[in-house]
mmCIF file of the N, C-alpha and C atoms, coordinates in Angstrom:
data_MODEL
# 
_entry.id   MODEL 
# 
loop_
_atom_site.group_PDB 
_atom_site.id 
_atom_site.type_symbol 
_atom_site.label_atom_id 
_atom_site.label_alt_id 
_atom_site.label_comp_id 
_atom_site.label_asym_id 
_atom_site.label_entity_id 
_atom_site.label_seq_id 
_atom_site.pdbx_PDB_ins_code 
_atom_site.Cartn_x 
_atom_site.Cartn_y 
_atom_site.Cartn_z 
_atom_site.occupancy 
_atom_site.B_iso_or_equiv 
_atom_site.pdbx_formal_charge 
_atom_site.auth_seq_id 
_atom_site.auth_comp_id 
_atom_site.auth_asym_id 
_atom_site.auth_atom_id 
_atom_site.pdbx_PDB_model_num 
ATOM 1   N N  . UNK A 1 1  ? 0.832   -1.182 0.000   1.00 0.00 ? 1  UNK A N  1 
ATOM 2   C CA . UNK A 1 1  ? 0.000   0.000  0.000   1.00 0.00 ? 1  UNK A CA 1 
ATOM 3   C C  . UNK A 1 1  ? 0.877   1.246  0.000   1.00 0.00 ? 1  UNK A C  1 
ATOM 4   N N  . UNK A 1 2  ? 0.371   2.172  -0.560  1.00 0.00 ? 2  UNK A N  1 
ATOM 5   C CA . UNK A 1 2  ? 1.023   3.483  -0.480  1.00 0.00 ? 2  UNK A CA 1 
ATOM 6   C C  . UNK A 1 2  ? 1.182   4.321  0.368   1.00 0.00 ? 2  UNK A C  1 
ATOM 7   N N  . UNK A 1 3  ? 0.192   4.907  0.789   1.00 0.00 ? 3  UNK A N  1 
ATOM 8   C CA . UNK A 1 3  ? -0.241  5.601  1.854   1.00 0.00 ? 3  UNK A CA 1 
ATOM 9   C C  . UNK A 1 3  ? -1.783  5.418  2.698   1.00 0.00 ? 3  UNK A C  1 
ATOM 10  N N  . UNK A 1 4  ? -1.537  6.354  3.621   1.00 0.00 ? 4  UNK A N  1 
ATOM 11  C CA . UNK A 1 4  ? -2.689  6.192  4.445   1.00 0.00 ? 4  UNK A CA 1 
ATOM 12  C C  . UNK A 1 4  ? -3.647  7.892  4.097   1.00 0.00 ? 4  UNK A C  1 
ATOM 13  N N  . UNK A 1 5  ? -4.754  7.847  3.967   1.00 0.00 ? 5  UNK A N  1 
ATOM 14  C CA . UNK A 1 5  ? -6.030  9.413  3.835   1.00 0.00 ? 5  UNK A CA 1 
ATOM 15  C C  . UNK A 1 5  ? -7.064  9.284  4.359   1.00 0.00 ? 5  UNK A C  1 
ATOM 16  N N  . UNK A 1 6  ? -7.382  10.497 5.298   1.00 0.00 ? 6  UNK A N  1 
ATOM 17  C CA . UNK A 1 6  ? -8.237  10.418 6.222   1.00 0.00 ? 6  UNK A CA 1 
ATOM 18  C C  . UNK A 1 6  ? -9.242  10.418 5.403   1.00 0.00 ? 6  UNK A C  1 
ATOM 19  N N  . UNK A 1 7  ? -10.521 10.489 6.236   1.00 0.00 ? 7  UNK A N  1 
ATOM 20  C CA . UNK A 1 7  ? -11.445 10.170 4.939   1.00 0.00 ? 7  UNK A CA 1 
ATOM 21  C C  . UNK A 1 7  ? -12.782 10.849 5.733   1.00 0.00 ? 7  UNK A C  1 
ATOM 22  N N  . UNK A 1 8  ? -13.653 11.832 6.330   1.00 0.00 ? 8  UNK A N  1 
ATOM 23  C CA . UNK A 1 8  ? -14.468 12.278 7.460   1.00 0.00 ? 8  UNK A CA 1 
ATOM 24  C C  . UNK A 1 8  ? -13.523 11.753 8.942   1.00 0.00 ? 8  UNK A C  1 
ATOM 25  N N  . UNK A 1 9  ? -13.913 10.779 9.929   1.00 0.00 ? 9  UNK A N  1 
ATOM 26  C CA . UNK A 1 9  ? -13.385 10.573 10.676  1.00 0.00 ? 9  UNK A CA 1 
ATOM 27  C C  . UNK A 1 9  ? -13.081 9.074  10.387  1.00 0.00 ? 9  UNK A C  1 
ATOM 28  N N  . UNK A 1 10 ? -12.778 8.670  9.812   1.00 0.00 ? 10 UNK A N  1 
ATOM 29  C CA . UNK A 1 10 ? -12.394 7.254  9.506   1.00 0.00 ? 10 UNK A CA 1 
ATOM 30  C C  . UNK A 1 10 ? -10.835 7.306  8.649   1.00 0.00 ? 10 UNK A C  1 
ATOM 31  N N  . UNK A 1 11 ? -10.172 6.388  8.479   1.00 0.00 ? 11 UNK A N  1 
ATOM 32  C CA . UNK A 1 11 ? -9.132  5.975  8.029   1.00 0.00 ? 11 UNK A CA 1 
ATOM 33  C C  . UNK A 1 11 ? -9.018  4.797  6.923   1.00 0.00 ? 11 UNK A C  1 
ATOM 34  N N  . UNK A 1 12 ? -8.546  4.919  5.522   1.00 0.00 ? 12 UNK A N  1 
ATOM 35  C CA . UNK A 1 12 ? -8.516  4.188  4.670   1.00 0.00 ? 12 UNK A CA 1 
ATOM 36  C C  . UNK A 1 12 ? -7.239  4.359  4.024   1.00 0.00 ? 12 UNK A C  1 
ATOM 37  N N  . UNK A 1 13 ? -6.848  3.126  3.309   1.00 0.00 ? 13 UNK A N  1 
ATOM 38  C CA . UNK A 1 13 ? -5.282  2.922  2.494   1.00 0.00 ? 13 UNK A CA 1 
ATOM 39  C C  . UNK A 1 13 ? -6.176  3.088  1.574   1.00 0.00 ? 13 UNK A C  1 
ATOM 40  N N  . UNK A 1 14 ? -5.069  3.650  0.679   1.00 0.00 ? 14 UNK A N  1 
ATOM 41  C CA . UNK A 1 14 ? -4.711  4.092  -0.780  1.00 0.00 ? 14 UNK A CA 1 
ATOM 42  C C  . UNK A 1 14 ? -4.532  2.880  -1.742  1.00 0.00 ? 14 UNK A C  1 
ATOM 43  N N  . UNK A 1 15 ? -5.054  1.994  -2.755  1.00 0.00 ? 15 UNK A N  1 
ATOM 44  C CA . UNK A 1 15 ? -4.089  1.206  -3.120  1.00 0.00 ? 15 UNK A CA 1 
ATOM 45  C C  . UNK A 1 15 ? -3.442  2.042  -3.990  1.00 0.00 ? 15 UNK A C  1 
ATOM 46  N N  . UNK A 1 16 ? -2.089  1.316  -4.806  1.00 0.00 ? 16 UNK A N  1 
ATOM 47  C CA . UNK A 1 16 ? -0.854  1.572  -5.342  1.00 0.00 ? 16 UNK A CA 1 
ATOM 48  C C  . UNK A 1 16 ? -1.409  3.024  -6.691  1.00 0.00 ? 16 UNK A C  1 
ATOM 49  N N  . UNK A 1 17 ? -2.636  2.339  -7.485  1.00 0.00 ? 17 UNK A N  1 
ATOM 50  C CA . UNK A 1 17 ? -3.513  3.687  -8.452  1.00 0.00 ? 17 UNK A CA 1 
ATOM 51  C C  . UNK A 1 17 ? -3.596  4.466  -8.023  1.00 0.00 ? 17 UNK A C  1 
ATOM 52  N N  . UNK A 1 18 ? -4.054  4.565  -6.814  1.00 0.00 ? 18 UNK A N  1 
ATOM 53  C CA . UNK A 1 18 ? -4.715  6.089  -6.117  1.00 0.00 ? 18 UNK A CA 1 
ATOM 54  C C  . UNK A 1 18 ? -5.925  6.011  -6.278  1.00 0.00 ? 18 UNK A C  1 
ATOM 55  N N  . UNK A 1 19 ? -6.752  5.125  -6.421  1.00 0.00 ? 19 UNK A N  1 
ATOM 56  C CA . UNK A 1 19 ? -8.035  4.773  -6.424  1.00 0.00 ? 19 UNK A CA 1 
ATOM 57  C C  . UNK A 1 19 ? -8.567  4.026  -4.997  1.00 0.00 ? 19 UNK A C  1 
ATOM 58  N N  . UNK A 1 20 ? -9.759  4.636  -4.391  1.00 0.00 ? 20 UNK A N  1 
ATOM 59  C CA . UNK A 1 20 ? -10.327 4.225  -3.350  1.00 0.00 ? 20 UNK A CA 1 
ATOM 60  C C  . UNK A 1 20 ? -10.636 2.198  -3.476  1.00 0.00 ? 20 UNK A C  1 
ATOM 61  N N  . UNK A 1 21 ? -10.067 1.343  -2.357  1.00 0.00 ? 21 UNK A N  1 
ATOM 62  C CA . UNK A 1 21 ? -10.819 -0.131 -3.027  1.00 0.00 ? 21 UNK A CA 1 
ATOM 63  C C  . UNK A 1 21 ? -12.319 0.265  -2.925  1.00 0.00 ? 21 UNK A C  1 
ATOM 64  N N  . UNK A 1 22 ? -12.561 -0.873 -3.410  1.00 0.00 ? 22 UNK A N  1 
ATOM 65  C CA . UNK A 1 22 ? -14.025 -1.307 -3.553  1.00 0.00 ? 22 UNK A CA 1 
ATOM 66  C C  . UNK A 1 22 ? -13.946 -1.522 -1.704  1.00 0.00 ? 22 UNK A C  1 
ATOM 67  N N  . UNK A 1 23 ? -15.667 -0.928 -1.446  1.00 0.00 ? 23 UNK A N  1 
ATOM 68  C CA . UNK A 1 23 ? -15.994 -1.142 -0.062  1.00 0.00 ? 23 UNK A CA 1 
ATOM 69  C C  . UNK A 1 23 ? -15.633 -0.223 1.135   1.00 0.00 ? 23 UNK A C  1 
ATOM 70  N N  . UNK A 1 24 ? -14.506 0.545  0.139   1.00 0.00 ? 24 UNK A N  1 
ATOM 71  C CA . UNK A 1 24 ? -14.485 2.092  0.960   1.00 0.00 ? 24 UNK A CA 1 
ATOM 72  C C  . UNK A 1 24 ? -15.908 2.459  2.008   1.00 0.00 ? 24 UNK A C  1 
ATOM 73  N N  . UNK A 1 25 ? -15.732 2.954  2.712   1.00 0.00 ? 25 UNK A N  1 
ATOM 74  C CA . UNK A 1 25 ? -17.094 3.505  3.658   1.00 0.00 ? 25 UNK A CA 1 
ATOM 75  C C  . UNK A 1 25 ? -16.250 5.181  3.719   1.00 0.00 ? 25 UNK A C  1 
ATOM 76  N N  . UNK A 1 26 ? -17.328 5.970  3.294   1.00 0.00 ? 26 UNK A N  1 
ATOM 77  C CA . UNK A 1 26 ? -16.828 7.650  3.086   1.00 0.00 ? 26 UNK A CA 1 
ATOM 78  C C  . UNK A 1 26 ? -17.620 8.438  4.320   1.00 0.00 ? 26 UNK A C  1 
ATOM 79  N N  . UNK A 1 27 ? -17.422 9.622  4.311   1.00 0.00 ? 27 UNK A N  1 
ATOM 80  C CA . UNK A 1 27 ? -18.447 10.242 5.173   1.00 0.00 ? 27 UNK A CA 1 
ATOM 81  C C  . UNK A 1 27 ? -19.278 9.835  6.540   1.00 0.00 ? 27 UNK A C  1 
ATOM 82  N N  . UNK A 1 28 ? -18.637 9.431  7.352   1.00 0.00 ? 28 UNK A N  1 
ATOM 83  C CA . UNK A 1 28 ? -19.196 8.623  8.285   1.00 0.00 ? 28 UNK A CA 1 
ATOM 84  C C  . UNK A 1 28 ? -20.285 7.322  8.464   1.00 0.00 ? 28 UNK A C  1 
ATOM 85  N N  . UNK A 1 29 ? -19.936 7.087  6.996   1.00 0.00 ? 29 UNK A N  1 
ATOM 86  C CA . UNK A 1 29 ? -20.692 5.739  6.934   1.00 0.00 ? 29 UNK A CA 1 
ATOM 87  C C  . UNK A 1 29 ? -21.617 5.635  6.659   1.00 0.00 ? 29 UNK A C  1 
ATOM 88  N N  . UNK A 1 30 ? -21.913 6.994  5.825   1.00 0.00 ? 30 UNK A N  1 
ATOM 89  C CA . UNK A 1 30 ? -22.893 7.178  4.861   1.00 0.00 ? 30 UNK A CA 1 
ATOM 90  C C  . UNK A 1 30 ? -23.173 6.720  3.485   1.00 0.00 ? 30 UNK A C  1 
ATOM 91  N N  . UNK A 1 31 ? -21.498 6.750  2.953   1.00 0.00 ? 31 UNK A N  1 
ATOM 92  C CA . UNK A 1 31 ? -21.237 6.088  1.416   1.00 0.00 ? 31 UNK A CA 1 
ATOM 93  C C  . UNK A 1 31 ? -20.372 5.071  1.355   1.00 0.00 ? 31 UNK A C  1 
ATOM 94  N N  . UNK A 1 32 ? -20.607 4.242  0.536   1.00 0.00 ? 32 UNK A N  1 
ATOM 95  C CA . UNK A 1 32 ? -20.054 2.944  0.378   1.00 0.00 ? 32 UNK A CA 1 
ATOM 96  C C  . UNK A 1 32 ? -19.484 2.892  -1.264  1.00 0.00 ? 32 UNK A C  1 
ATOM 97  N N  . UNK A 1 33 ? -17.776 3.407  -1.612  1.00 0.00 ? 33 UNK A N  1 
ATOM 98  C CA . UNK A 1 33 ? -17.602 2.819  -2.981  1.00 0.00 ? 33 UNK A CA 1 
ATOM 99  C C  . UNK A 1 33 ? -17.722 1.551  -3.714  1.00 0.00 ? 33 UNK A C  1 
ATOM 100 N N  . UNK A 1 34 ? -18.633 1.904  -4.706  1.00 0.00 ? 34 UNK A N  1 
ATOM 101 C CA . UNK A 1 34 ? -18.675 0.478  -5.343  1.00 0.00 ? 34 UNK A CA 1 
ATOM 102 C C  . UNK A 1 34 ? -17.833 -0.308 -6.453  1.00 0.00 ? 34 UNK A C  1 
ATOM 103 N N  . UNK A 1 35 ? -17.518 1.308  -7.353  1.00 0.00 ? 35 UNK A N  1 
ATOM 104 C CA . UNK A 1 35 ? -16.363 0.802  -8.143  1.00 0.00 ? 35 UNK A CA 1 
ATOM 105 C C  . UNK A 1 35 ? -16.061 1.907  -8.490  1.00 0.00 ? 35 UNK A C  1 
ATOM 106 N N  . UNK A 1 36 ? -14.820 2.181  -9.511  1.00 0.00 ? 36 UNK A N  1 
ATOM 107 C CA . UNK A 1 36 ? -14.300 3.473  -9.817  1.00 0.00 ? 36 UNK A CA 1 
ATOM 108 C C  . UNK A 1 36 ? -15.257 3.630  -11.839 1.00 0.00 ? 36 UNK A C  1 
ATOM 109 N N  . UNK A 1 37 ? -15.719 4.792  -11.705 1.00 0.00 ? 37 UNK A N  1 
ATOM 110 C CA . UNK A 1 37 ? -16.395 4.745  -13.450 1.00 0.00 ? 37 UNK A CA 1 
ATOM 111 C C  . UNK A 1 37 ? -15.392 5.937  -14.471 1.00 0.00 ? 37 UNK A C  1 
ATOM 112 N N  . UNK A 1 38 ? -14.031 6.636  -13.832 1.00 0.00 ? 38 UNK A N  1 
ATOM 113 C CA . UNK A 1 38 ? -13.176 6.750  -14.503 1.00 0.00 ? 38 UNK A CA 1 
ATOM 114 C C  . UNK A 1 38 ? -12.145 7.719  -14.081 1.00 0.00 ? 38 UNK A C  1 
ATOM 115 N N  . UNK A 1 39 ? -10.973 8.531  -14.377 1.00 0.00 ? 39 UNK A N  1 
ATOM 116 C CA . UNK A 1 39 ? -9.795  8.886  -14.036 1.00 0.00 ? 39 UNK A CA 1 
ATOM 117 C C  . UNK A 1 39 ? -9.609  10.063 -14.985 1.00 0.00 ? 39 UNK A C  1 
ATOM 118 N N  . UNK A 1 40 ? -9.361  11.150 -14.748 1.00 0.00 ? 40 UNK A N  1 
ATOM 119 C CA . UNK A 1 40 ? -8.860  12.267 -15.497 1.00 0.00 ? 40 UNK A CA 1 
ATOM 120 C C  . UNK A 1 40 ? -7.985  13.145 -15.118 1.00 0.00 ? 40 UNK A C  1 
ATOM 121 N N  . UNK A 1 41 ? -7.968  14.195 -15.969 1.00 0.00 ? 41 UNK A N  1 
ATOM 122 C CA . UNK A 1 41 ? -7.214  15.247 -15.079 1.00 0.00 ? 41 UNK A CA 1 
ATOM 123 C C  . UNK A 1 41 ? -7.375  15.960 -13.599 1.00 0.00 ? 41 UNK A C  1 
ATOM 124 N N  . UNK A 1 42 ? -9.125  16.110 -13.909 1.00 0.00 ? 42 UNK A N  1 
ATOM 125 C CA . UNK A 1 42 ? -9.262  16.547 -12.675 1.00 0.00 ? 42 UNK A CA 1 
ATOM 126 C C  . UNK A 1 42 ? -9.543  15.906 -11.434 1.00 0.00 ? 42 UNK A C  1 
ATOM 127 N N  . UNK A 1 43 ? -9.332  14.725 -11.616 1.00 0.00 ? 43 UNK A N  1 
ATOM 128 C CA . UNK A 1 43 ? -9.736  13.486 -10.029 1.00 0.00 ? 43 UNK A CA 1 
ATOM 129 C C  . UNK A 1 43 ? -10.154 12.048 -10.522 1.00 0.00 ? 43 UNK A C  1 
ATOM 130 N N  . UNK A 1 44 ? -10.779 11.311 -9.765  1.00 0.00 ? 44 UNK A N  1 
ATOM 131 C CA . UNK A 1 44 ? -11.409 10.369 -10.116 1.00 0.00 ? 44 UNK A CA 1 
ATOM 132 C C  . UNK A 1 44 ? -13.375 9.748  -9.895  1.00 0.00 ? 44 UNK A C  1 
ATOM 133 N N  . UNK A 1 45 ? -13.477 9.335  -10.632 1.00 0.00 ? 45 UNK A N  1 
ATOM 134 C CA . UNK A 1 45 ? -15.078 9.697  -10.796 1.00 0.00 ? 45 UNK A CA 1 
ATOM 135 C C  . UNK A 1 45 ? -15.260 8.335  -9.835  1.00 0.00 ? 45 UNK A C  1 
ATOM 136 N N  . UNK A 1 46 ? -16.683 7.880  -8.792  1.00 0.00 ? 46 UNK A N  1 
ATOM 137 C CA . UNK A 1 46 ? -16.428 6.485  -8.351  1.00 0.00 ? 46 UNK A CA 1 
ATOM 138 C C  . UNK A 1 46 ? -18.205 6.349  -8.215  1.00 0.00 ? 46 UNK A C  1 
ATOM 139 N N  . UNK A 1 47 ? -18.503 4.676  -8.508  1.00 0.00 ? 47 UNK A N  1 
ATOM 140 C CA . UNK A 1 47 ? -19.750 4.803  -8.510  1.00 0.00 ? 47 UNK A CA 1 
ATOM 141 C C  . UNK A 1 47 ? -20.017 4.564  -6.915  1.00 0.00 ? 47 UNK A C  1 
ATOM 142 N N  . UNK A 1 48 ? -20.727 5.020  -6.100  1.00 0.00 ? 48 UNK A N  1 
ATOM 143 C CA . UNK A 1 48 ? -21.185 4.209  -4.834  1.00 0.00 ? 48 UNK A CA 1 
ATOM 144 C C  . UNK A 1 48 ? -22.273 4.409  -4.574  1.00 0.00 ? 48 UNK A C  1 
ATOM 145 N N  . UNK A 1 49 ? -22.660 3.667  -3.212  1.00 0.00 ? 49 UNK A N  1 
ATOM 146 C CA . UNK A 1 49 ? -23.827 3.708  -2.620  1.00 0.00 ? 49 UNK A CA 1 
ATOM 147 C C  . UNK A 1 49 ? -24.243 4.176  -1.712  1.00 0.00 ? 49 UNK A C  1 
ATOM 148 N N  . UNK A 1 50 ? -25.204 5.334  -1.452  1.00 0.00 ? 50 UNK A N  1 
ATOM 149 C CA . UNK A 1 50 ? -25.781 5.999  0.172   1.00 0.00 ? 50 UNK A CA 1 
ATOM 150 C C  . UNK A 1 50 ? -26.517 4.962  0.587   1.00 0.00 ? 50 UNK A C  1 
ATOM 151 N N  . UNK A 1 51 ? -25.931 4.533  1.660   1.00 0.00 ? 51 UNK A N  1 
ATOM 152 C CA . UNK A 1 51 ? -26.845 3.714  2.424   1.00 0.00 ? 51 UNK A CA 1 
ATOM 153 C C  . UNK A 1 51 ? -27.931 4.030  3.340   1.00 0.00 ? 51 UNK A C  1 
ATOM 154 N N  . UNK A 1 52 ? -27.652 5.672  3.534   1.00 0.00 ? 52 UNK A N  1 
ATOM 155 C CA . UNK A 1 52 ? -28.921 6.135  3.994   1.00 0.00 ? 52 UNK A CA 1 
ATOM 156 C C  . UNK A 1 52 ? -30.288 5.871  3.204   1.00 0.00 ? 52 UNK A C  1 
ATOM 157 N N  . UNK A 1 53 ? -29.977 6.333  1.870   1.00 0.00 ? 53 UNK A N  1 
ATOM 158 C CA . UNK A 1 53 ? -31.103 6.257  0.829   1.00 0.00 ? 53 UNK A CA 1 
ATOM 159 C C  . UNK A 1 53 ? -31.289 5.184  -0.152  1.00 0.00 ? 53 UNK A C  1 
ATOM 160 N N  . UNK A 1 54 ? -30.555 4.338  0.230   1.00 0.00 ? 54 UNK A N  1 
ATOM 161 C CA . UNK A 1 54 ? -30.878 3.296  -0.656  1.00 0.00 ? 54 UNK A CA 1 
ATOM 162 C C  . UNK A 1 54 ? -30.754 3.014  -1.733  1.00 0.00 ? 54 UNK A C  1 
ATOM 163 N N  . UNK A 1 55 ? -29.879 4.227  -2.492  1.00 0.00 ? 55 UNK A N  1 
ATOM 164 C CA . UNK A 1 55 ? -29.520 3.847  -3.922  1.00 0.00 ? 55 UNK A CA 1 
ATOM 165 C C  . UNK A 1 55 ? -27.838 4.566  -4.358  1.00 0.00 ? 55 UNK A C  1 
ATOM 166 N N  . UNK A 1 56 ? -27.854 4.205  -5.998  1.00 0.00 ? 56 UNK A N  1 
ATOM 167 C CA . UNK A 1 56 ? -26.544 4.404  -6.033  1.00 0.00 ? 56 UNK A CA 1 
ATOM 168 C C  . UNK A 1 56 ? -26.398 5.804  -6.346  1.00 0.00 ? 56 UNK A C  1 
ATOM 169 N N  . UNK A 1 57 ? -25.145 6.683  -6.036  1.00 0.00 ? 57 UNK A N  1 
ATOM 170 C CA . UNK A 1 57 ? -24.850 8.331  -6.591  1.00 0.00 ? 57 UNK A CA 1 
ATOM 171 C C  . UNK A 1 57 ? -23.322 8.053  -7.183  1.00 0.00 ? 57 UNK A C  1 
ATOM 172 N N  . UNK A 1 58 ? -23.294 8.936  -7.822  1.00 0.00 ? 58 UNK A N  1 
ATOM 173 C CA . UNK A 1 58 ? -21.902 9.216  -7.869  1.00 0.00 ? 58 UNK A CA 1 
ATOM 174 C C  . UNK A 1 58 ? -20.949 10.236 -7.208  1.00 0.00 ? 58 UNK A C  1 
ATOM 175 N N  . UNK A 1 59 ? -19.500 9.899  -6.950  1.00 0.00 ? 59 UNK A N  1 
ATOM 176 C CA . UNK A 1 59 ? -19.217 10.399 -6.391  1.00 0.00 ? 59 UNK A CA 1 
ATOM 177 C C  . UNK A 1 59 ? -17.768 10.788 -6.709  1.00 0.00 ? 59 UNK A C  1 
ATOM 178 N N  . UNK A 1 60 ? -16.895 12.478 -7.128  1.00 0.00 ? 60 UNK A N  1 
ATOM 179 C CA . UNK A 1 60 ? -16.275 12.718 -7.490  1.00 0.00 ? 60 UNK A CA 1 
ATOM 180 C C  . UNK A 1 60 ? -14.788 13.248 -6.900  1.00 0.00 ? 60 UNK A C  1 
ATOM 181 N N  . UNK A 1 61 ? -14.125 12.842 -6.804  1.00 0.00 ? 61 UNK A N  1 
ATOM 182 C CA . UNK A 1 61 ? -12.737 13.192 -5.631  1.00 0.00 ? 61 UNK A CA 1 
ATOM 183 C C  . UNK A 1 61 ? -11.618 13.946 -6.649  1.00 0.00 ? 61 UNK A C  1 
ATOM 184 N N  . UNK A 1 62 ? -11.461 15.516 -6.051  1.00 0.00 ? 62 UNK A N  1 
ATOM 185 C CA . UNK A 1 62 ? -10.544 16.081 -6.967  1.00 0.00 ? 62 UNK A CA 1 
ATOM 186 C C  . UNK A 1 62 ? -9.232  16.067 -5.995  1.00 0.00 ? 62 UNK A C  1 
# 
């Protein structure tokens, strides 16, 4: 692993891409990454899930 990034109050590794794994929990355990839907200049795009609401959003990390 690369590094370590805080993430709200939780703690998650980096793998080696710089892409969140699958199963990430974001925001206090509100969002759940499900997979990454792509990579650019300006960040990376990731599909996940609010588990508050029950469905999927996307979610963008610059």
């Amino acid at each position: 692993m690369e590094k370590t990034r805080i993430l709200g109050e939780e703690e998650t590794t980096i793998e080696l891409n710089g892409m969140l794994p699958y199963g990430t929990i974001l925001a206090n355990g509100n969002y759940e990454i499900r997979g990454s839907l792509g990579q650019g200049g300006f960040g990376i795009t990731y599909l996940a899930r609010d588990l508050m609401l029950e469905r999927d959003v996307v979610i963008k990390e610059c």
